[in-house]
SEFITOR-698981 format. One record per residue (C-alpha): residue number from 1; x, y, z. Coordinates in Angstrom, 3 decimals, always signed. Example, Ala and Ser with C-alpha at 12.3 -4.5 7.8 and 13.67 -1.06 7.14 Angstrom:
% residues 2
+-----+----------+----------+----------+
: seq :     east :    north :       up :
+-----+----------+----------+----------+
:   1 :  +12.300 :   -4.500 :   +7.800 :
:   2 :  +13.670 :   -1.060 :   +7.140 :
+-----+----------+----------+----------+
% end
This chain:
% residues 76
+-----+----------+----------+----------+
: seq :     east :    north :       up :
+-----+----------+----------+----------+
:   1 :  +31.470 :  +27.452 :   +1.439 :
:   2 :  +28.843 :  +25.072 :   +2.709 :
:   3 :  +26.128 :  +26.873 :   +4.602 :
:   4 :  +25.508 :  +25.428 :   +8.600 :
:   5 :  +27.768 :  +23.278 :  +10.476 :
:   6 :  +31.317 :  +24.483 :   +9.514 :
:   7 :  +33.423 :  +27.882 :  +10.394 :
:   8 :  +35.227 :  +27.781 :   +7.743 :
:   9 :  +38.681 :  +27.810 :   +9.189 :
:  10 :  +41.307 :  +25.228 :  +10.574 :
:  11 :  +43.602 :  +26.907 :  +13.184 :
:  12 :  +47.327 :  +24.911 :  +13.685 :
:  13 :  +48.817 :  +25.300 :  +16.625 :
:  14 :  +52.266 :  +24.807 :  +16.932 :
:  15 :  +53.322 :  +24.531 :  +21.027 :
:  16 :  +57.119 :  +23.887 :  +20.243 :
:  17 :  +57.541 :  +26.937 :  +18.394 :
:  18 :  +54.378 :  +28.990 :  +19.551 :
:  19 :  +53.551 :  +29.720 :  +16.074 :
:  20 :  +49.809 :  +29.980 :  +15.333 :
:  21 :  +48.091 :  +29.259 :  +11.873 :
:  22 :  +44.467 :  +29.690 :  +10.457 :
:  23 :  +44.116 :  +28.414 :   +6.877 :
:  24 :  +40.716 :  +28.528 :   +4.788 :
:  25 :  +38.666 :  +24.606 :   +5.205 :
:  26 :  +38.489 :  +23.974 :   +1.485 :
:  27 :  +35.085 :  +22.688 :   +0.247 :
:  28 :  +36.302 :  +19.918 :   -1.374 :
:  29 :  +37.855 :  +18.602 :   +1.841 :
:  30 :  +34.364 :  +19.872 :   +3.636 :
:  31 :  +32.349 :  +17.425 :   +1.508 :
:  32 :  +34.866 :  +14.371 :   +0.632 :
:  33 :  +35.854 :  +13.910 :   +4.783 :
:  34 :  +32.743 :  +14.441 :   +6.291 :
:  35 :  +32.463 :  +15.584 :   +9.494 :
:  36 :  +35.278 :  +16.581 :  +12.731 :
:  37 :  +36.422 :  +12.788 :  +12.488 :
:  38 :  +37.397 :  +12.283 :   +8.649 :
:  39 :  +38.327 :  +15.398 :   +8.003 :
:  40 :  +40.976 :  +15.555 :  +11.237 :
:  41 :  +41.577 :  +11.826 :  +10.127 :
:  42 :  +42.603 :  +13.123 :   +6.539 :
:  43 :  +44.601 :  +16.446 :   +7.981 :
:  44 :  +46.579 :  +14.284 :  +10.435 :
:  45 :  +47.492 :  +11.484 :   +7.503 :
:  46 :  +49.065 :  +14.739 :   +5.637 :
:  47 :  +50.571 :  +16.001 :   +8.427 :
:  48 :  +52.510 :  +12.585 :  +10.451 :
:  49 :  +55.609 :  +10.891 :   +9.114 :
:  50 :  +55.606 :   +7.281 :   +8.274 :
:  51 :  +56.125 :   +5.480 :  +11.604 :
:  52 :  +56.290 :   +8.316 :  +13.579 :
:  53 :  +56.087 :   +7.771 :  +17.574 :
:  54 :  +52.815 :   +7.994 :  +18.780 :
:  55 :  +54.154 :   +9.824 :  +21.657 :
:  56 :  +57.278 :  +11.190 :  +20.557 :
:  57 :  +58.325 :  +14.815 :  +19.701 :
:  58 :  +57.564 :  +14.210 :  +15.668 :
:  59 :  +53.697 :  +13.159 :  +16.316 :
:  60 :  +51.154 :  +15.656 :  +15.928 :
:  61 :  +47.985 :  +15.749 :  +18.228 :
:  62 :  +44.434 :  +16.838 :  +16.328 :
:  63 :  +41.573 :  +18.436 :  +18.454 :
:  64 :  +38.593 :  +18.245 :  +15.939 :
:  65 :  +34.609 :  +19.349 :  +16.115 :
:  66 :  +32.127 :  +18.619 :  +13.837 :
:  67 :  +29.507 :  +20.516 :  +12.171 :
:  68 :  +26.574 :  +19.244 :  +14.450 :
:  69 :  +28.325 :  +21.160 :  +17.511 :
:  70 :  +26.547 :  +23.897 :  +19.004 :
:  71 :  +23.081 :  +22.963 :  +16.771 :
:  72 :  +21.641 :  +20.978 :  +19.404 :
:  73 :  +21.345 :  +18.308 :  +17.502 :
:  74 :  +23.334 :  +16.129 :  +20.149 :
:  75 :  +21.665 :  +17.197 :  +23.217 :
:  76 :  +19.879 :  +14.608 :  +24.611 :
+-----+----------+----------+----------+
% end
C-alpha cells in the first residue's frame, strides 16, 4: 500500500438494510483516482445506475476524505 495519506480501507454503509462493509482500497485505484474526490468520483460511477434519481431510493450518497486530512497540510 502507499505509505502516508491513505487508511487503506473503504467502509460501505448501507442505511436501508443496516449492513456495514469494509473492503481493502486497492493501489491501483489509490494511484489512478487520486485523492478523496476521484477516487469517490470513480466508486460512485461503479456503484449508480444509468439515470438513476438523484434523490430517489436507487441513488447512492459518497462521504469521501483525502489523503492530506489530518497532515496539516490544509490548516491555514
Amino acid at each position: 500500500m502507499i505509505k502516508g495519506g491513505y487508511a487503506g480501507k473503504l467502509l460501505f454503509v448501507n442505511l436501508t438494510d443496516g449492513i456495514i462493509d469494509s473492503k481493502p482500497l486497492s493501489e491501483e485505484l489509490a494511484v489512478r483516482f487520486v485523492g478523496g474526490y476521484g477516487i469517490g468520483a470513480r466508486i460512485l460511477h461503479e456503484m449508480m445506475k444509468k439515470g438513476v434519481d438523484p434523490l430517489g431510493p436507487d441513488s447512492v450518497l459518497g462521504i469521501v476524505s483525502g489523503p492530506l486530512n489530518a497532515t496539516g497540510a490544509l490548516a491555514m
